[in-house]
C-alpha positions as CSV (number, residue, x, y, z in Angstrom):
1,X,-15.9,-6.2,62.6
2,X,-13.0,-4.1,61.6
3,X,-11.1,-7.3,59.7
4,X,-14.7,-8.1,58.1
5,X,-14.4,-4.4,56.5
6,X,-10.8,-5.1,55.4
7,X,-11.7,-8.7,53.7
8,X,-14.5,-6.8,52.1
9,X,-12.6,-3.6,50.5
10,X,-10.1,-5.9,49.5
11,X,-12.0,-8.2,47.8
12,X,-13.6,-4.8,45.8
13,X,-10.6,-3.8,45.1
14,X,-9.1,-7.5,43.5
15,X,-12.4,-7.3,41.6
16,X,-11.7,-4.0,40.2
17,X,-8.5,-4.6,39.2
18,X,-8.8,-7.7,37.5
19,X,-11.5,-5.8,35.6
20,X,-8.9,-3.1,34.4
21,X,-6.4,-5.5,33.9
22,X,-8.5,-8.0,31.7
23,X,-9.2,-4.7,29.5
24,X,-5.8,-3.6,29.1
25,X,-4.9,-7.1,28.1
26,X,-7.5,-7.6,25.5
27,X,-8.3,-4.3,24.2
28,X,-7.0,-4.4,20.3
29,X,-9.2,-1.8,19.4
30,X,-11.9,-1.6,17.1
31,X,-11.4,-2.6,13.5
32,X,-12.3,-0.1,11.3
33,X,-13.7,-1.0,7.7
34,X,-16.3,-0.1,4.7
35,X,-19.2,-2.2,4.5
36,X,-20.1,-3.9,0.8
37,X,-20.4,-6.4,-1.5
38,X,-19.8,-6.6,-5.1
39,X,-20.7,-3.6,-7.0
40,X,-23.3,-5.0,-9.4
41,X,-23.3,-1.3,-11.4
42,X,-24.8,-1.0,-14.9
43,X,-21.1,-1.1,-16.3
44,X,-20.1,-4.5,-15.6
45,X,-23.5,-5.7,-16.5
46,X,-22.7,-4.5,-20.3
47,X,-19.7,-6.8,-19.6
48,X,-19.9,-9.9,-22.2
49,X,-21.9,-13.0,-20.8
50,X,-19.2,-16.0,-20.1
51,X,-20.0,-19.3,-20.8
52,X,-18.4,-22.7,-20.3
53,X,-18.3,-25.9,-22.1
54,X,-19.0,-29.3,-20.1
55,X,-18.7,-33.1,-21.0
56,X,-21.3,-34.4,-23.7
57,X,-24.6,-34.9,-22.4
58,X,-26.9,-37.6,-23.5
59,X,-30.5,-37.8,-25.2
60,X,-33.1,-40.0,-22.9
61,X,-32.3,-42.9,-24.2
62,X,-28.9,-42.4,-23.1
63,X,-27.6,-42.0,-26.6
64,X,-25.3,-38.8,-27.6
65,X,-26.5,-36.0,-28.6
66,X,-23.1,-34.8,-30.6
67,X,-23.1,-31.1,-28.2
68,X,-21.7,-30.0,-24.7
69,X,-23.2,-28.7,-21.7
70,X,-23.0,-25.3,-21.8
71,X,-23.2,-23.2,-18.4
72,X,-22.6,-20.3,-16.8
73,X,-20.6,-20.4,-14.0
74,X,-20.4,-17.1,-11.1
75,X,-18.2,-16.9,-8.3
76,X,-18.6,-13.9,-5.6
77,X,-16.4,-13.2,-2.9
78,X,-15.3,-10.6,-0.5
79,X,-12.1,-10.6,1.2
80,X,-10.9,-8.9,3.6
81,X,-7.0,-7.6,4.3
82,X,-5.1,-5.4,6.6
83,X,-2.2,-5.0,4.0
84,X,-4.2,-3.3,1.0
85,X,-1.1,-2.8,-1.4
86,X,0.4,-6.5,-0.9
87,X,-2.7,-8.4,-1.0
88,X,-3.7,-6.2,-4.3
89,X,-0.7,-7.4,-5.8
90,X,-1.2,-11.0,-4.6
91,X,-4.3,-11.1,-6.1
92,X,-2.9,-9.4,-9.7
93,X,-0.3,-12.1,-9.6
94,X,-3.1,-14.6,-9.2
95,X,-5.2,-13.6,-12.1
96,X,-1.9,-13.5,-13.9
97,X,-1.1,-16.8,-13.0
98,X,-4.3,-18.8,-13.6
99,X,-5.0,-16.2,-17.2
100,X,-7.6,-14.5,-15.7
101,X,-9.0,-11.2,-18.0
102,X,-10.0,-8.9,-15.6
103,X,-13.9,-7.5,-17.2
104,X,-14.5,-4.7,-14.8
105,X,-12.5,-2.9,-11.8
106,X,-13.3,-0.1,-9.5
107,X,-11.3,1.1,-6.6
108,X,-13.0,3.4,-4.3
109,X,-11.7,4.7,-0.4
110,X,-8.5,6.3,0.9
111,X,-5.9,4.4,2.9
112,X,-7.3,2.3,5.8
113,X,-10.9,2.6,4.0
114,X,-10.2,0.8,0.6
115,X,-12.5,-0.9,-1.5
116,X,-11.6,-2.6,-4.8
117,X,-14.1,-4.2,-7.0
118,X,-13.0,-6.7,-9.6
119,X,-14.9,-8.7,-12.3
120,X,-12.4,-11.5,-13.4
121,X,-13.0,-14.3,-16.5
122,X,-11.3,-17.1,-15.5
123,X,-10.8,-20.2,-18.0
124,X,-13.0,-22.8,-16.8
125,X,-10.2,-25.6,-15.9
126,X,-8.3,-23.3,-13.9
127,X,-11.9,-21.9,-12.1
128,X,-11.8,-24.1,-8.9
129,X,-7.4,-23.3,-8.4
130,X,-8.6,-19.5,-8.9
131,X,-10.7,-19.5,-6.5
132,X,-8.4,-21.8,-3.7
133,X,-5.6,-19.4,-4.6
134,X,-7.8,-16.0,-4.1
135,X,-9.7,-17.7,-0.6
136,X,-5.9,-17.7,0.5
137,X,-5.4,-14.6,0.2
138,X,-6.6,-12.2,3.4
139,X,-9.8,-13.4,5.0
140,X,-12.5,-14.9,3.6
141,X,-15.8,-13.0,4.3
142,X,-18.2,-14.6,2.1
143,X,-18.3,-17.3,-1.0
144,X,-20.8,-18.0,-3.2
145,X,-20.6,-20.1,-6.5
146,X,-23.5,-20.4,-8.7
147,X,-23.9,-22.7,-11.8
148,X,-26.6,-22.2,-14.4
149,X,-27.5,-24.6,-17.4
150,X,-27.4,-22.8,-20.7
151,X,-27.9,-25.9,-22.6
152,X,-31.3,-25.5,-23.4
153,X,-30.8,-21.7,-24.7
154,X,-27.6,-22.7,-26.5
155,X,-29.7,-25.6,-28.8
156,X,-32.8,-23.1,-28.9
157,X,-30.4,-20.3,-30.7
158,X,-29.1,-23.1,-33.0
159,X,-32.4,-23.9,-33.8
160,X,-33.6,-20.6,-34.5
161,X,-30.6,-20.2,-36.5
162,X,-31.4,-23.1,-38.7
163,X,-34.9,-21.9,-39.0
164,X,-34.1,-18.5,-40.5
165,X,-31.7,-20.0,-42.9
166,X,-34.0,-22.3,-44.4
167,X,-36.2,-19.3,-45.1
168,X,-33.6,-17.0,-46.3
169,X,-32.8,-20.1,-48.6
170,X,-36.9,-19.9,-49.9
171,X,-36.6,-16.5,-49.9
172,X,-33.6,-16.1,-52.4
173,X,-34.9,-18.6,-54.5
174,X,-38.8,-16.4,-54.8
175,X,-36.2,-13.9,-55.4
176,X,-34.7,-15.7,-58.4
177,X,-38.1,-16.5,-60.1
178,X,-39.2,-12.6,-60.4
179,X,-42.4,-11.5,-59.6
180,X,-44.3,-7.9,-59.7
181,X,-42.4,-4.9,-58.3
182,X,-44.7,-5.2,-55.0
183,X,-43.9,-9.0,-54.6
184,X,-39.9,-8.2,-55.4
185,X,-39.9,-5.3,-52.6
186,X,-41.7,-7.1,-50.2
187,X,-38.9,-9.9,-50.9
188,X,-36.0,-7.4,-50.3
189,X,-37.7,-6.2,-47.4
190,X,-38.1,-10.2,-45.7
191,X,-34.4,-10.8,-46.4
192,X,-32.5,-7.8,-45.3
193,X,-34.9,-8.7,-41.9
194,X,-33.4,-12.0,-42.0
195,X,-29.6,-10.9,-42.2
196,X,-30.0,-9.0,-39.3
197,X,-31.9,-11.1,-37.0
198,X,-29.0,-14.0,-38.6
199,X,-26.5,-11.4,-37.4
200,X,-28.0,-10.8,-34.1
201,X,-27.9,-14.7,-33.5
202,X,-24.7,-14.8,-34.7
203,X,-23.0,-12.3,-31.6
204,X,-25.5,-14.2,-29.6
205,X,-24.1,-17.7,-30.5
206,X,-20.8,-16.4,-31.0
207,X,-20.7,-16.0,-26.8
208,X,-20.6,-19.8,-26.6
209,X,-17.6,-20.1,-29.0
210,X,-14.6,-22.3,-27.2
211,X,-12.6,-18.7,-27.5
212,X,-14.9,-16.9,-25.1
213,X,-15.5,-19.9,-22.7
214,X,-14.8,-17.8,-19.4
215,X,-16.3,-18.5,-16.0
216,X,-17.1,-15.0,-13.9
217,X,-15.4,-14.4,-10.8
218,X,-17.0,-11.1,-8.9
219,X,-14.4,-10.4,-5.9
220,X,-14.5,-7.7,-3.6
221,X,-11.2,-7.0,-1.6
222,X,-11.7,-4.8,1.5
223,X,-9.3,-3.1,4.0
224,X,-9.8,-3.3,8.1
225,X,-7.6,-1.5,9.6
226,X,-7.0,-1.7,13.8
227,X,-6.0,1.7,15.0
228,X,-2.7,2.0,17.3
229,X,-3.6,3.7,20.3
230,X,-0.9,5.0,23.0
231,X,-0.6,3.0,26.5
232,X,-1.9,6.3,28.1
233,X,-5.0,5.7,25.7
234,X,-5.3,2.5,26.5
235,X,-5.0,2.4,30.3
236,X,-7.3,5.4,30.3
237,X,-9.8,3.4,28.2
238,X,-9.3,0.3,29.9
239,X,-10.1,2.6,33.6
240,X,-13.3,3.8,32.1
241,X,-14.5,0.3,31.3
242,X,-13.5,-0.9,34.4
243,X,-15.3,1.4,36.2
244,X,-18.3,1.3,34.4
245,X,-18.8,-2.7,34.6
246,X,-17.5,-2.0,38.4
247,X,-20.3,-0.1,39.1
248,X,-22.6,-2.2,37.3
249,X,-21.5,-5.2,39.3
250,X,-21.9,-2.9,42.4
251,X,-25.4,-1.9,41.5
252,X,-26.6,-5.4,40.5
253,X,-25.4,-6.9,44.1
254,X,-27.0,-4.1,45.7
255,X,-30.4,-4.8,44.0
256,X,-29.8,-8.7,45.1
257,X,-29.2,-7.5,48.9
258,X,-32.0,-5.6,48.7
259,X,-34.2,-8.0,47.4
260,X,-32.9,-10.5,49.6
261,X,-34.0,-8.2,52.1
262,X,-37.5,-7.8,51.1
263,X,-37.9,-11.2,50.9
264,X,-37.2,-12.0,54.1
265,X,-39.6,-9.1,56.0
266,X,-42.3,-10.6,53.8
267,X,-41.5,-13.6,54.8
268,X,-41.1,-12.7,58.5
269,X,-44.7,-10.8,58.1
270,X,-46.3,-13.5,56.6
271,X,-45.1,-15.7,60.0
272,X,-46.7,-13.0,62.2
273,X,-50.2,-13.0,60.3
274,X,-50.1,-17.0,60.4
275,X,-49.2,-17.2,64.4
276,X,-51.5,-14.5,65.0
277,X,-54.5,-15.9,62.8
């Protein structure tokens, strides 16, 4: 009986101690970090749209139209570092590198707790080696690329354009002919609308100019950080979780004995009121 005991306590004990001893091995500690994704504030929205050109599209017939694709083109990312100050430079020398224009930046957090926000233009051939060299940097949290046809809303400007110059053209010559003071005013009044809804079009069309084709990179670089922690911090820790599942354990096998138990005095009882009946 006595060795029965002894197996038994010992047994405990191994399973108690490969409970502290699994924590001590394994407990890194918690990572600490800010939550967030890109900062989509009202001051990078007034940030100028960027547009891309793309290969020459064709009419239905399959014939050439003479334009480009244009598109808009957004990357969003988050990374995530442990060294905040080298991986800031890393990604500085990578906008360098591929002539990135950097559109919008905030930093916000103290050390450990860092958050920077960055809105990037990046040329359009060198888009796909921005991103590979920024994914490399850290560790990826989240990607998403998104491309939108402008096509449609690039030929509609160009229309629109045309449209207004024809009847600026009219316009100018009504304005040549003479006409009553009323009809000359009104005249005046048409045009100098004209120049400025021309003008308007103008910074409008001017966006998909082969100077300002950029594609938009939004990346968010955020700092973990795993605290050190003493051995006395950690062996105490790793005792208070060992315990705790310990006595877990301990109170599920009890619950099993006892139902064990109970199932065989029902099952015993049931045998009597059977024999008996």
């Amino acid at each position: 009986m006595r060795a029965n005991w002894r197996l038994a306590a010992a047994i405990a004990v191994a399973i108690f101690l490969a409970l502290f001893a699994f924590r001590l091995v394994f407990d890194e500690g918690e990572v600490r970090f800010d939550s967030g994704v890109f900062d989509n504030s009202r001051s990078f929205e007034l940030a100028k749209n960027n547009y891309a050109t793309g290969p020459k599209f064709a009419g239905p017939a399959g014939q050439p139209l003479g334009d480009s694709q244009k598109y808009e083109k957004i990357a969003t990312l988050t990374e995530v570092t442990r060294d905040y100050a080298a991986d800031r430079k890393r990604v500085d020398d990578v906008i360098s590198a591929q002539q990135g224009i950097v559109q919008y930046e905030r930093a916000t957090g103290l050390a450990g707790r860092r958050l920077l926000y960055l809105g990037v233009g990046v040329p359009p051939d060198r888009f796909d080696a921005f991103i590979d060299a920024i994914k490399a940097i850290g560790e990826n949290a989240q990607i998403e690329i998104v491309k939108n046809d402008k096509t449609n809303e690039y030929l509609q400007l160009r229309a629109k354009r045309a449209t207004l110059e024809k009847a600026k053209a009219g316009l100018e010559a009504l304005q040549v002919a003479g006409g009553s003071i009323d009809e000359r005013v009104h005249v005046e009044n048409r045009l100098t609308e004209i120049e400025q809804q021309l003008q308007d079009l103008g910074v409008s069309l001017g966006e998909f100019d082969a100077q300002n084709e950029l594609c938009t990179v939004k990346l968010t670089l955020r700092e973990t950080v795993v605290p050190s922690r003493s051995w006395s911090r950690r062996v105490a820790n790793a005792l208070e979780w060992a315990a705790t599942y310990y006595a877990l354990l301990g109170l599920g096998f009890l619950c099993l004995v006892i139902g064990a138990a109970l199932a065989a005095w029902v099952a015993r009882l049931l045998q009597r009121l059977l024999s008996s009946a």
